[in-house]
TORTIBA-924703 format. One line per field, with one value per residue (C-alpha): residue in one letter; x, y, z. Coordinates in steps of 0.05 Angstrom, whole numbers, always signed. Each point is the difference from the previous one (the first is absolute). Example, Ala and Ser with C-alpha at 12.3 -4.5 7.8 and 13.67 -1.06 7.14 Angstrom:
<recs>
residu = [A | S]
east = [+246 | +27]
north = [-90 | +69]
up = [+156 | -13]
</recs>
This chain:
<recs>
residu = [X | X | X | X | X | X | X | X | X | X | X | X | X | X | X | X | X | X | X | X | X | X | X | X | X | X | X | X | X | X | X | X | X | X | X | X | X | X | X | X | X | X | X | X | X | X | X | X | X | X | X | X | X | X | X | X | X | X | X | X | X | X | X | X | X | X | X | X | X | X | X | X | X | X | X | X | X | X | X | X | X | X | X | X | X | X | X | X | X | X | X | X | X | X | X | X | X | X | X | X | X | X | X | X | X | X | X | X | X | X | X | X | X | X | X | X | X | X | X]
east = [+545 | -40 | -7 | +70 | +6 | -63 | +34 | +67 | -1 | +44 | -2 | -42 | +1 | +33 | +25 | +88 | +26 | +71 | +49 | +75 | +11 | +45 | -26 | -71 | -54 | -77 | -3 | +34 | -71 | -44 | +44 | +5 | -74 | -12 | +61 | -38 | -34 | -49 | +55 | +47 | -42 | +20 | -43 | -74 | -14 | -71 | -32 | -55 | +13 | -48 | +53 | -23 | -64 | -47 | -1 | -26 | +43 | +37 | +35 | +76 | +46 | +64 | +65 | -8 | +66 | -20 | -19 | -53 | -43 | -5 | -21 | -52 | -33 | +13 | -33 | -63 | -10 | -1 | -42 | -45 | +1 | -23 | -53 | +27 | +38 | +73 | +65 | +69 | +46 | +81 | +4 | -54 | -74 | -62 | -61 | -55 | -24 | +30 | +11 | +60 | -26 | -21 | +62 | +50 | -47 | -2 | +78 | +17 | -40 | +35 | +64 | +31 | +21 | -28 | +2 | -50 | +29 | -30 | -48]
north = [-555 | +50 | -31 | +5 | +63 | +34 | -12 | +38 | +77 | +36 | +69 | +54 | -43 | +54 | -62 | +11 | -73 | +16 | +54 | -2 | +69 | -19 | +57 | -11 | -2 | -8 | +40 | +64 | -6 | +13 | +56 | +44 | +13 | +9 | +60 | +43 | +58 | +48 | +49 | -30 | -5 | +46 | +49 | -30 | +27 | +3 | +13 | -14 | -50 | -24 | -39 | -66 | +5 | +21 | +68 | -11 | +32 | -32 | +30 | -31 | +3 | -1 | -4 | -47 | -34 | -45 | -66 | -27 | -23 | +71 | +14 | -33 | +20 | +67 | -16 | -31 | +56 | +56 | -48 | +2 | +83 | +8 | -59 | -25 | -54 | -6 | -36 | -11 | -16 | +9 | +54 | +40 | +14 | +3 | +33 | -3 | +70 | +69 | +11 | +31 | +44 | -54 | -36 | +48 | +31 | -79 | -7 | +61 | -22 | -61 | +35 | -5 | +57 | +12 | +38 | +3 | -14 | +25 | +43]
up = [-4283 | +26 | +75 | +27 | -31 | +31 | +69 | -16 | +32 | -45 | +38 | -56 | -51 | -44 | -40 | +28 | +3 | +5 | -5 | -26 | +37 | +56 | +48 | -19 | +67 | +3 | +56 | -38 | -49 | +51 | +39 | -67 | -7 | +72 | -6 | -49 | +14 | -42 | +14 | -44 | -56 | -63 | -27 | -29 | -72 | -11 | -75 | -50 | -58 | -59 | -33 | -27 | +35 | -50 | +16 | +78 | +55 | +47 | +64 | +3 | +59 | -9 | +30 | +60 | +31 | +57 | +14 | -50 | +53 | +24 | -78 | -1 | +68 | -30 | -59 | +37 | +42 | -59 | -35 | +64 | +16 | -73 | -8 | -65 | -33 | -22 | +6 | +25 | -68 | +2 | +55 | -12 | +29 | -57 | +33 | -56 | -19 | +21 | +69 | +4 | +64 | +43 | -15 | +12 | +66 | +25 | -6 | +28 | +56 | +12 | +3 | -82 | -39 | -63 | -60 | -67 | -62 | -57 | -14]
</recs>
């Protein structure tokens, strides 16, 4: 089972085998992420949240409307300007600990608007 199948190139392998949408392309995929721009990106929330985390803060991003790939390069790099941990989880950045400054100084660097939520 597993030889004839290793040979198959099945484009991303994001797992599509077929589609019942009569207009449905591959190519329009790959064009829709390559449209986006920071520029079109809503306004990032940025705030502080202990909630379910035993009391330890946690810097939260919100409000992010691209591509998820984007996401998570986003996420990587805040991860990287502030040396810690975190994750990626259902459109939203964690960055372990509170670094709401760096955060909000790295994005506005790259060209997002912001606001802090909370207090």
């Amino acid at each position: 089972m597993g030889k004839r199948k290793q040979g198959r190139n099945r484009g991303d392998n994001d797992g599509m085998v077929y589609s019942t949408n009569p207009g449905y392309s591959w190519e329009d995929e790959d064009q829709d992420e390559e449209d986006w721009s920071v520029g079109q990106c809503a306004t990032l929330y940025v705030s502080l949240d202990r909630k379910q985390r035993a009391g330890k803060p946690v810097t939260l991003v919100e409000g992010f409307d691209g591509p998820a790939t984007e996401l998570l390069l986003l996420g990587k790099a805040l991860k990287q300007q502030c040396g810690v941990g975190g994750a990626v989880k259902e459109g939203c950045i964690l960055v372990q600990g509170d670094h709401r400054d760096k955060v909000v100084a790295h994005l506005n660097s790259l060209g997002y608007q912001t606001k802090r939520k909370g207090g």
